[in-house]
DRENSE-739536 format. One line per field, with one value per residue (C-alpha): residue in three letters; x, y, z; residue number from 0. Coordinates in Angstrom, 1 decimal, decimal comma. Layout:
<zases>
res	ALA|...
x	X|...
y	Y|...
z	Z|...
n	NUM|...
</zases>
This chain:
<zases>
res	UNK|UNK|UNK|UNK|UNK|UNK|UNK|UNK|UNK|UNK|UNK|UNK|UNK|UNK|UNK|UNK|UNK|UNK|UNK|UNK|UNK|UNK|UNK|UNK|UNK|UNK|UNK|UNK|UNK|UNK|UNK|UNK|UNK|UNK|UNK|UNK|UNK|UNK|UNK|UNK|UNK|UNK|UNK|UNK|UNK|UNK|UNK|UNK|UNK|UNK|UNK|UNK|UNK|UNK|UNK|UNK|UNK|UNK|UNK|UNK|UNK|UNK|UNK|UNK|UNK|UNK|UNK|UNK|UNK|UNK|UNK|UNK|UNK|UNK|UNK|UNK|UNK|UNK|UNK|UNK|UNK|UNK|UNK|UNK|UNK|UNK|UNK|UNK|UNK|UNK|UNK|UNK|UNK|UNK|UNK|UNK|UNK|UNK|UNK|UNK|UNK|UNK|UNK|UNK|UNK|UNK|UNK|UNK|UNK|UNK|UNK|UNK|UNK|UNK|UNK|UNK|UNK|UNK|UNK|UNK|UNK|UNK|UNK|UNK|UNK|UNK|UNK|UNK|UNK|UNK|UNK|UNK|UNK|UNK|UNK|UNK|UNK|UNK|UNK|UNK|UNK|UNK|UNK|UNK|UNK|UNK|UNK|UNK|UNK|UNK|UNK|UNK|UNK|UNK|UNK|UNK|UNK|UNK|UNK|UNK|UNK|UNK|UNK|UNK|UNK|UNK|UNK|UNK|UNK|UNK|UNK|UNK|UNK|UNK|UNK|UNK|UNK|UNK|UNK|UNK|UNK|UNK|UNK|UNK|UNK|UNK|UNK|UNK|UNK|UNK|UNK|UNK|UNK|UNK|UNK|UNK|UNK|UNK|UNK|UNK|UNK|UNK|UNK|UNK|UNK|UNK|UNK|UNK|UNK|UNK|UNK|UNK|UNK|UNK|UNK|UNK|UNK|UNK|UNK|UNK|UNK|UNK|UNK|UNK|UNK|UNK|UNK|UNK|UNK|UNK|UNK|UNK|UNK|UNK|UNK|UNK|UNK|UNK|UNK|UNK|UNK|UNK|UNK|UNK|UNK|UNK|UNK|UNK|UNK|UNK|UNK|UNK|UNK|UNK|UNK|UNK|UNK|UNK|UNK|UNK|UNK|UNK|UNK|UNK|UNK|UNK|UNK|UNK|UNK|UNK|UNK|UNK|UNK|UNK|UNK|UNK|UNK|UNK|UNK|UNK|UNK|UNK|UNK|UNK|UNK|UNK|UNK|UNK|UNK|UNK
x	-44,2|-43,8|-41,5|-39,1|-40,0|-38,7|-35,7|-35,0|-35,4|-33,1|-30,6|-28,3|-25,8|-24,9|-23,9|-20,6|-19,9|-19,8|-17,3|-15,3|-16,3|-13,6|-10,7|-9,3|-9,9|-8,3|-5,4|-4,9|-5,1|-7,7|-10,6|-9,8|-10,5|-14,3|-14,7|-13,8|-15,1|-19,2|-18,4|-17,5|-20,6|-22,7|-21,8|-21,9|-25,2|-26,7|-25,0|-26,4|-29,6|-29,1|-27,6|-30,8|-33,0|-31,5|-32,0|-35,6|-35,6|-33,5|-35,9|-38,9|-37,3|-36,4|-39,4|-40,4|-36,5|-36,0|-39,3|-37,4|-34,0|-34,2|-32,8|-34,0|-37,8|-37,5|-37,0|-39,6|-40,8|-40,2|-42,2|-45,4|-44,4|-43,9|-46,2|-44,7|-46,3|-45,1|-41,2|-41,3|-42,7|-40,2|-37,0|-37,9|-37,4|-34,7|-32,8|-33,6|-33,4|-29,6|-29,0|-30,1|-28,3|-24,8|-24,7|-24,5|-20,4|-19,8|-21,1|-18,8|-19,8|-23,3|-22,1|-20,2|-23,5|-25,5|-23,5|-23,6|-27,2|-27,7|-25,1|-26,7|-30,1|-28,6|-27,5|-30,4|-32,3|-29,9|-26,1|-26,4|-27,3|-23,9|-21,2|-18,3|-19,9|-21,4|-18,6|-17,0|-20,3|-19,9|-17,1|-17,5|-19,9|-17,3|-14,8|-17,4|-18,2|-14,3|-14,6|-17,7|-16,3|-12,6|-14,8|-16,7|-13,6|-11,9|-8,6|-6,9|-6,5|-3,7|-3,7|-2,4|-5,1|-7,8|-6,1|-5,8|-9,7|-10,3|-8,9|-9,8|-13,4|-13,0|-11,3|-14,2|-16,9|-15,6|-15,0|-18,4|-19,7|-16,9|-19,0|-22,1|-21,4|-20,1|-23,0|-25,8|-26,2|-29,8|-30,8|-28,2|-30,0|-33,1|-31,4|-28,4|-28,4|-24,8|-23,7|-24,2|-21,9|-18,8|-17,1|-15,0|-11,6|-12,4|-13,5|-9,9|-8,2|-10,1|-9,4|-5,7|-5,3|-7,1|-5,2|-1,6|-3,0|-4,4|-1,7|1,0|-0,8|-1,2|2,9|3,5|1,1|2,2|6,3|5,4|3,0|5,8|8,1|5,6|4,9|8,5|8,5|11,6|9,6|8,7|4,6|3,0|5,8|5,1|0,8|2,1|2,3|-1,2|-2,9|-1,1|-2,5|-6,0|-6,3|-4,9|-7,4|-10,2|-9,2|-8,9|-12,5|-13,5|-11,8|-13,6|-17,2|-17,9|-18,0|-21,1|-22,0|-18,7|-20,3|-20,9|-17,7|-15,8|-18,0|-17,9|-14,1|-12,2|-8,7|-9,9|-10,8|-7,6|-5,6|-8,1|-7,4|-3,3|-3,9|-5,9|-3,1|0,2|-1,3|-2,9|0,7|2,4|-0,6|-1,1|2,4|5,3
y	27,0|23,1|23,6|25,3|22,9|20,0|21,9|22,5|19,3|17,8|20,3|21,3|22,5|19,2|18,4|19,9|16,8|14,9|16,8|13,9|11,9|14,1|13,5|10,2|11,5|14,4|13,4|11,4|14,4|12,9|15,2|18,0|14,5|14,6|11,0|11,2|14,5|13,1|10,0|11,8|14,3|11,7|10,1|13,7|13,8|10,4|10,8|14,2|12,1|9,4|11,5|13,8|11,0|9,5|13,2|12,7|9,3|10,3|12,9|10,9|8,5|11,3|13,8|13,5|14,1|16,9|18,5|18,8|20,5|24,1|24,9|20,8|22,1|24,1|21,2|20,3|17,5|18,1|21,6|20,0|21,7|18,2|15,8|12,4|10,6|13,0|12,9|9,2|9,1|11,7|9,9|6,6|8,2|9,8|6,9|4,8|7,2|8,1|4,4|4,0|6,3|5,7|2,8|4,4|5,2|1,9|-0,8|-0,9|3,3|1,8|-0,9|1,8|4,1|0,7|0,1|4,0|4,0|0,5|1,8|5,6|3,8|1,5|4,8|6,7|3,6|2,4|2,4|6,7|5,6|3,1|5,5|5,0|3,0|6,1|7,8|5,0|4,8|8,7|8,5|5,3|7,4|10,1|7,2|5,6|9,0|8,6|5,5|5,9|9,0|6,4|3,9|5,9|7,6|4,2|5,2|3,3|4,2|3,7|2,7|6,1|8,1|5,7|6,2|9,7|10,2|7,6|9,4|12,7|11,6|10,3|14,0|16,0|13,5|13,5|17,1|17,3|15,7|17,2|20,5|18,9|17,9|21,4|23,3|20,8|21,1|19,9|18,6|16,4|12,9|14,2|14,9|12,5|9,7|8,5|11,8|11,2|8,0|10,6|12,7|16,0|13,7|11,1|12,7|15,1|12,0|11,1|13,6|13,6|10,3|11,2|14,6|12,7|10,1|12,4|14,2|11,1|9,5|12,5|12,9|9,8|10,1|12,8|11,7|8,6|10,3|12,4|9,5|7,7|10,6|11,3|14,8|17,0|19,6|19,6|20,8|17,1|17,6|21,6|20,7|19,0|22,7|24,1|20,5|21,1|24,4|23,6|20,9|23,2|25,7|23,7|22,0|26,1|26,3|23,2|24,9|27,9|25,9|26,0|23,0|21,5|22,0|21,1|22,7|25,9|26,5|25,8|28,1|31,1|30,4|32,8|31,6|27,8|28,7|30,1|27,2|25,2|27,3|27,1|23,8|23,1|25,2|23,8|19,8|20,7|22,2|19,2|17,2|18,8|21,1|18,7
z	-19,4|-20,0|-22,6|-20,1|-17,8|-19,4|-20,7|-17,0|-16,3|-18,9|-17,2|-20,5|-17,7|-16,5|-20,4|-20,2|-18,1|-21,7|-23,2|-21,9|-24,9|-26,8|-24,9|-26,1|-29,8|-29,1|-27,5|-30,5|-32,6|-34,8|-33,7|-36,8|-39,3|-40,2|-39,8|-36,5|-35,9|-36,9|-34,4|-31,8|-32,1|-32,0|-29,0|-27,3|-28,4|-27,3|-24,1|-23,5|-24,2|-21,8|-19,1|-19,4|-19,4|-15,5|-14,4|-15,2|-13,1|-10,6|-9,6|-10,1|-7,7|-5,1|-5,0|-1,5|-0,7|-3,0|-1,8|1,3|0,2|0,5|-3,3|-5,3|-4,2|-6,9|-9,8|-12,4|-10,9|-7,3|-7,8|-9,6|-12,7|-14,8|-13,6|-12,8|-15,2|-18,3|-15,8|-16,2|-20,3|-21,2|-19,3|-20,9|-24,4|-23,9|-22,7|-25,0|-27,9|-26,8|-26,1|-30,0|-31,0|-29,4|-31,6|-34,8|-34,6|-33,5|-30,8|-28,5|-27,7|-27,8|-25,0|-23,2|-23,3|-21,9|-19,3|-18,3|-18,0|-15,9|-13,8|-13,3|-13,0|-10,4|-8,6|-8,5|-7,3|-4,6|-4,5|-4,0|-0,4|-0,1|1,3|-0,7|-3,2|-4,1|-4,9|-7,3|-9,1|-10,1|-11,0|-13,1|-15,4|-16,3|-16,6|-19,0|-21,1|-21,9|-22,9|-24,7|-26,9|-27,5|-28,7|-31,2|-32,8|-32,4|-30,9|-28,0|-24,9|-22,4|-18,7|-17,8|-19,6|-18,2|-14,5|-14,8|-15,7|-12,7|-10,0|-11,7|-11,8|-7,8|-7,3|-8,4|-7,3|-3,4|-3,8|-4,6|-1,5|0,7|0,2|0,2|3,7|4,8|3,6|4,2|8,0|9,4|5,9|5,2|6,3|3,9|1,1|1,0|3,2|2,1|4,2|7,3|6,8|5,7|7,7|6,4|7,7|5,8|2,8|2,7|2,9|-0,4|-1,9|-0,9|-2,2|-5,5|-5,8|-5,5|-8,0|-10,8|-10,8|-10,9|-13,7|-15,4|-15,2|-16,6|-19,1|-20,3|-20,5|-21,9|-24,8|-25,2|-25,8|-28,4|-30,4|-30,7|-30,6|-29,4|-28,1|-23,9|-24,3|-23,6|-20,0|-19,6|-19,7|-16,3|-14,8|-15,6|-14,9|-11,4|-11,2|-11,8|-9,6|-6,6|-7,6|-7,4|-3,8|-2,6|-3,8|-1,6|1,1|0,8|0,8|-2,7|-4,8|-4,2|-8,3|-9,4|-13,3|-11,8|-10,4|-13,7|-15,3|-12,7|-11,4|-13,8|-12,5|-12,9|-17,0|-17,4|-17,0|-18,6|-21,4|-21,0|-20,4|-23,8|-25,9|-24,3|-24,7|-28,4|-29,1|-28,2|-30,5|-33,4|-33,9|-31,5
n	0|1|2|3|4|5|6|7|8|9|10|11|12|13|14|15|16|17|18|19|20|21|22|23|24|25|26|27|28|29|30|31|32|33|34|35|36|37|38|39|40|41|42|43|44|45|46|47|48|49|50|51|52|53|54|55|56|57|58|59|60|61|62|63|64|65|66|67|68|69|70|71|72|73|74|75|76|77|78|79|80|81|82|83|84|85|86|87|88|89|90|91|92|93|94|95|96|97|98|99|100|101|102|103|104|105|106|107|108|109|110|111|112|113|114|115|116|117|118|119|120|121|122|123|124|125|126|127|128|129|130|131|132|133|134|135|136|137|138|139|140|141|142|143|144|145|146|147|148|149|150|151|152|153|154|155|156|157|158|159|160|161|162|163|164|165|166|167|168|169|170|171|172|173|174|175|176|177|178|179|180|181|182|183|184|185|186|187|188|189|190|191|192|193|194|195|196|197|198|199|200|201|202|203|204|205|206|207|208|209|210|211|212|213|214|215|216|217|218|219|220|221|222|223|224|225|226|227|228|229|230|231|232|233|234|235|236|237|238|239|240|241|242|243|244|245|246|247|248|249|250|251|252|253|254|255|256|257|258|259|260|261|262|263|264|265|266|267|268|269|270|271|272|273|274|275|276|277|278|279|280|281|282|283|284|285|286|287|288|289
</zases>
């Protein structure tokens, strides 16, 4: 019963979130080379760490909220099941463990992992109740996992691929609290004050604004990896088409008042997987066969 406890409470869910730390490698079609391959594993793993380790905090630090959301009652900690002292033990070692570990590839993954954490704590503690600010910070960490997993495998990154995960990350993030805002009614000054400060105008604005730039990043991205690589075939351009296609899927899904757990959605939203999946095989053509 503890044992599944803490397992829910280190929600392995959420970890498909630092997948992220494979995209720079992998883009630079260096992730089939085992030395790259270990590096990159082990960042996975000391982020999954870390990012399990603010989940423990963050709850610690919002109990009395969460024991007033209808469905965050039922967390761990929230529900009595961990005790805050063992929540609070547990979360330490985990962070620091994963901090430890991120070091191992190299230091500056072990710097990007660092920073990740102060700025997650920092969120938990405060800036989740800044509106706005809350949003960048979010989206900061996935930035960061990106970073974190380029670092490792020690491949550069360009500005495009590093403004295409930014307004990505500010994408999903506001999407996130666009449906948080729909579906929260009465609660939404318990369980997030940030909320009250939005409104769903401004956040479809956001996400307008992020939309346009994920996807005009992603473009030239793509034409100007195509031009570096020096490949005659048009896959790194045609990835352009099912990138397009995801990110419209997923704004329908806001639109119908889903969203507000951005990982269940990818893994329940058939359509959604699909052109992940064209996605992945048109942008690995243009790596690994273009």
């Amino acid at each position: 019963m503890i044992i599944g406890g803490h397992l829910r409470e280190a929600r392995p869910k959420q970890w498909v979130k630092n997948v992220l730390v494979f995209a720079a490698p992998g883009a630079a079609g260096v992730l089939n080379e085992w030395p790259t391959a270990w590096r990159s594993l082990v960042v996975f793993l000391a982020m999954c760490m870390v990012a399990s380790g603010t989940y423990y905090w963050n709850d610690v630090l919002d109990v009395e909220a969460d024991r007033a959301h209808p469905r965050k009652r039922s967390r761990p900690i929230a529900s009595g099941a961990i005790s805050l002292r063992a929540a609070r033990v547990v979360g330490t070692l985990l962070l620091f463990s994963g901090v430890a570990l991120a070091f191992v590839p190299d230091w500056r993954s072990g710097l990007a992992v660092i920073v990740y954490v102060l700025l997650t704590v920092a969120y938990s503690a405060r800036l989740k109740h800044e509106a706005v600010l809350d949003l960048m910070v979010v989206a900061a960490g996935f930035v960061l996992r990106a970073i974190a997993g380029a670092e490792a495998a020690g491949v550069d990154m360009s500005t495009w691929f590093l403004l295409c995960a930014s307004f990505g990350a500010l994408f999903i993030v506001t999407g996130k609290r666009y449906a948080e805002l729909r579906e929260g009614g009465e609660t939404v000054e318990v369980t997030r004050v940030a909320l009250t400060e939005y409104s769903p105008g401004y956040l479809r604005i956001v996400l307008s604004v992020s939309l346009a730039a994920t996807l005009v990043a992603y473009c030239i991205w793509a034409f100007a990896t195509k031009e570096i690589s020096g490949s005659t075939w048009p896959f790194y351009e045609l990835s352009i088409v099912p990138m397009l296609g995801a990110l419209l899927r997923y704004l329908l899904v806001l639109e119908q008042g889903q969203g507000a757990a951005p990982e269940d959605v990818f893994v329940a939203d058939r359509l959604l997987q699909g052109l992940g999946m064209v996605w992945l095989i048109v942008f690995g053509l243009g790596v690994y066969v273009g």
